[in-house]
C-alpha positions as a printed NumPy array, in Angstrom:
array([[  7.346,  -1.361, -10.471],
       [  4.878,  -3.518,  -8.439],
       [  5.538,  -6.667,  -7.033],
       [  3.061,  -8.876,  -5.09 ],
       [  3.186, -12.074,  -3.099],
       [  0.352, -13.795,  -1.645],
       [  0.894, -16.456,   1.753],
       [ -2.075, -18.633,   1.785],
       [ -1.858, -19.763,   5.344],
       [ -2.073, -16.272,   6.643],
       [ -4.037, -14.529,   4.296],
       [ -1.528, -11.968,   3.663],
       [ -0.807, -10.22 ,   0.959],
       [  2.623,  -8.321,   0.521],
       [  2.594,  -5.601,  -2.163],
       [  6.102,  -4.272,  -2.762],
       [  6.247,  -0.591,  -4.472],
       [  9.881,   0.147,  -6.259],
       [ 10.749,   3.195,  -8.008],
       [  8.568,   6.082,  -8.699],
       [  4.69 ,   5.618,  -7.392],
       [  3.138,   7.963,  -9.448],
       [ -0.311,   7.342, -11.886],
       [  1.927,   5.447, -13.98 ],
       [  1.373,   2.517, -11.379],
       [ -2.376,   3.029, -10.823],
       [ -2.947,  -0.054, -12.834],
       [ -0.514,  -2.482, -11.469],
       [ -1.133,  -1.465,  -8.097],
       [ -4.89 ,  -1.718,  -8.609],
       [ -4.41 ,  -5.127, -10.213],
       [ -1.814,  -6.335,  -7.1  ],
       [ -4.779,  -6.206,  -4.807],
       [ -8.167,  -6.761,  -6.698],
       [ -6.511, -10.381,  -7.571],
       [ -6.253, -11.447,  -3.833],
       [-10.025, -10.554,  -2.507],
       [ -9.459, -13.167,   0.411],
       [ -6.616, -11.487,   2.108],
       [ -7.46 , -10.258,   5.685],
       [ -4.122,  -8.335,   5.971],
       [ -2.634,  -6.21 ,   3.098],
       [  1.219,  -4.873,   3.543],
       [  2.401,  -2.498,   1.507],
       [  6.394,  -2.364,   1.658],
       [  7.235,   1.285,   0.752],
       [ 10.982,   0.794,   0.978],
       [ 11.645,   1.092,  -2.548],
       [ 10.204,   4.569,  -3.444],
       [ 11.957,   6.982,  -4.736],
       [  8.858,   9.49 ,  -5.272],
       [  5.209,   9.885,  -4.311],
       [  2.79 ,  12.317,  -5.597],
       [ -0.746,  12.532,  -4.597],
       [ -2.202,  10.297,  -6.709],
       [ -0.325,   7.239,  -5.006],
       [ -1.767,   8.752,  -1.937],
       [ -5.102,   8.01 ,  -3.774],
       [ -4.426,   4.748,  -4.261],
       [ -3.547,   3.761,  -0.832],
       [ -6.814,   5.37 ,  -0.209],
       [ -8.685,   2.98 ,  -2.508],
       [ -6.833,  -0.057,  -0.938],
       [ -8.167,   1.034,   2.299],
       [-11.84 ,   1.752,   1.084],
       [-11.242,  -2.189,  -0.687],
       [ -9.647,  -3.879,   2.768],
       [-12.37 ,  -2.21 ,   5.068],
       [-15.488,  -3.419,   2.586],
       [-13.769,  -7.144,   3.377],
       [-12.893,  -7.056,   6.431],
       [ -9.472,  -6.6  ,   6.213],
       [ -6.512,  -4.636,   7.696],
       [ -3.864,  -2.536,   5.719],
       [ -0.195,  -1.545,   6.946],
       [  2.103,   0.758,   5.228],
       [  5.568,  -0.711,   6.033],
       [  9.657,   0.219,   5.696],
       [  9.191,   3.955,   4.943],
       [ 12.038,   5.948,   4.716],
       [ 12.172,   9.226,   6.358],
       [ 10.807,  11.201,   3.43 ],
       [  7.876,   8.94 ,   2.432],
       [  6.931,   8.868,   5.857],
       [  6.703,  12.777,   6.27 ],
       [  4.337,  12.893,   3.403],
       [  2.263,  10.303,   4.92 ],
       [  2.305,  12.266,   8.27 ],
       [  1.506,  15.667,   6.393],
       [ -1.412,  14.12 ,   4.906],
       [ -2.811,  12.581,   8.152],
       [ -2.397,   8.793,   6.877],
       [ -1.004,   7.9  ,  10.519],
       [ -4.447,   8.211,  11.465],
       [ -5.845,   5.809,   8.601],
       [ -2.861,   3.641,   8.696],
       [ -0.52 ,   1.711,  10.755],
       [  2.647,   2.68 ,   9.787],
       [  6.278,   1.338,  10.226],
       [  9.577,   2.585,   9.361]])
């Protein structure tokens, strides 16, 4: 499940993943950001996955490739343990700012 909430004082946009983030969300996901082209900072709360698989590596990919086009800056935040060795192992710690 995605959940997404916009603050329009700071431009930010929160994007909050729960569950499994799998291909199954590659439409919500897409949809959470793509409706919010005027956000300068994109968060995207990780602390309710359960699993990743590589495509929802690819999607934070395409958030990044959306955020740098406009500007923007994108932070992967409250990862647990787990998501955040997967992250590592893929090198997103040098793409990302990340936060546990």
């Amino acid at each position: 499940m995605i959940e997404n909430r916009y603050d329009e004082n700071s431009a930010h946009l929160m994007i909050k993943v729960n569950g499994r983030f799998d291909f199954n969300c590659h439409g919500l996901f897409r949809k959470a950001f793509v409706a919010k082209p005027q956000a300068k900072t994109y968060t995207v709360d990780l602390s309710g996955v359960s699993y990743l698989d590589s495509s929802a590596l690819g999607m934070l990919l395409l958030l990044r490739n959306y955020a740098d086009v406009r500007g923007a800056k994108v932070f992967l935040s409250h990862c647990s343990m787990v998501v955040s060795q997967i992250l590592k192992m893929a090198n997103f710690n040098r793409l990302f700012t990340i936060s546990e």
